[in-house]
N, C-alpha and C positions, 0 to 999 in steps of 0.2 A: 683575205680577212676571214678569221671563224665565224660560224653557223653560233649567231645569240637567241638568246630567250632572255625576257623581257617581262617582269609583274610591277602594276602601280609600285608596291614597296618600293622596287629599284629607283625612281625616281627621287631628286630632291628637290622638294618645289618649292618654286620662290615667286612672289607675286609678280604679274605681268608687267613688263614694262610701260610706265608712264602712265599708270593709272593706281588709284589705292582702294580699290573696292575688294571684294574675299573673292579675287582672281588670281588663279597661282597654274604654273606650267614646270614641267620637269624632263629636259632631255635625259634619255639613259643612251641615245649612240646621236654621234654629230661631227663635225669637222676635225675635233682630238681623235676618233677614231679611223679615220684616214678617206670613209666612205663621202658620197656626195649627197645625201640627205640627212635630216635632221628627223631622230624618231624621239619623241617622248612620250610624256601626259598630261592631262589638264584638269582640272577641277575649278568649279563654279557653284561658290555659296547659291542659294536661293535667291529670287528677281537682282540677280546682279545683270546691270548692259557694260557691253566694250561696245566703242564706235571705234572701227580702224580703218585703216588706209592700208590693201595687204601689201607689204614689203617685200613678200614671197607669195608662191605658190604652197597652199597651205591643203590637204586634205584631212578631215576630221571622221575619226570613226566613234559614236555614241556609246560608252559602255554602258550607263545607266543615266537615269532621268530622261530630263526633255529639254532641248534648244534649238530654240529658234534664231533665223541668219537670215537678213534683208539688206536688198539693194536697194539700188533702181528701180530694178526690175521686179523686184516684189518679194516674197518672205517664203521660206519651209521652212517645217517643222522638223529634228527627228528625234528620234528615241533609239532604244538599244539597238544595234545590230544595223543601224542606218551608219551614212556617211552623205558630208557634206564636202563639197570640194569648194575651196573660195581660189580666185585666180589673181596673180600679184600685177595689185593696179587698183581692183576691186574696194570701192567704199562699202564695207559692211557696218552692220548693229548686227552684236551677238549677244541675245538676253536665252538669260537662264529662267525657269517658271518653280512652281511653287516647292521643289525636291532640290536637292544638291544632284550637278551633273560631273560625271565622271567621264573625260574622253582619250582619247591615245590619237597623235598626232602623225603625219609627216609632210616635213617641209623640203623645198627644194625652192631656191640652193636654203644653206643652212640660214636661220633667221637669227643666231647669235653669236658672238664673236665671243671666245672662252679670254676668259679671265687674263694675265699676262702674267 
């Protein structure tokens, strides 16, 4: 497989599954391109929450804003240059705070199954 690069632009986001709040995610490489993760992007209107059940293994890197991810076990925050790693099993709440947050994802295995 070539050596990609990867800007939000490439993305085409479409709101998160099973939810309708200004939550939107956007693979740019995934199971059509042959590899075994899923890379995209994410973006989160301001005080949006997702409550999920992770389906995958999900690591989150912050490009800007701030979001916070609670368990069980309790809550972080991050902001730009952080990462948050959620592990599949994991009941999170993922709220966004008063900025729109921009993140870039990667899942394993892939979290969606391409079109037919």
């Amino acid at each position: 497989m070539p050596v990609h690069k990867f800007a939000f632009a490439d993305a085409s986001l479409e709101r998160s599954p099973g939810q309708d709040g200004d939550i939107f995610a956007g693979n740019v490489l995934d199971q059509r391109h042959g590899g075994p993760v899923t890379i995209g992007f994410g973006r989160y209107g301001p005080n949006q929450i997702l409550e999920e059940t992770m389906a995958v293994h999900d690591t989150m890197v912050i490009l800007s804003g701030n979001i916070t991810v609670s368990d069980a076990h309790g809550a972080v925050t991050a902001g730009p240059g952080e990462i948050i790693a959620m592990q599949k099993g994991d009941k999170v709440t993922i709220r966004s705070h008063d900025d729109e947050v921009v993140t870039a994802y990667v899942t394993y295995p892939h979290w969606q199954q391409p079109d037919a």
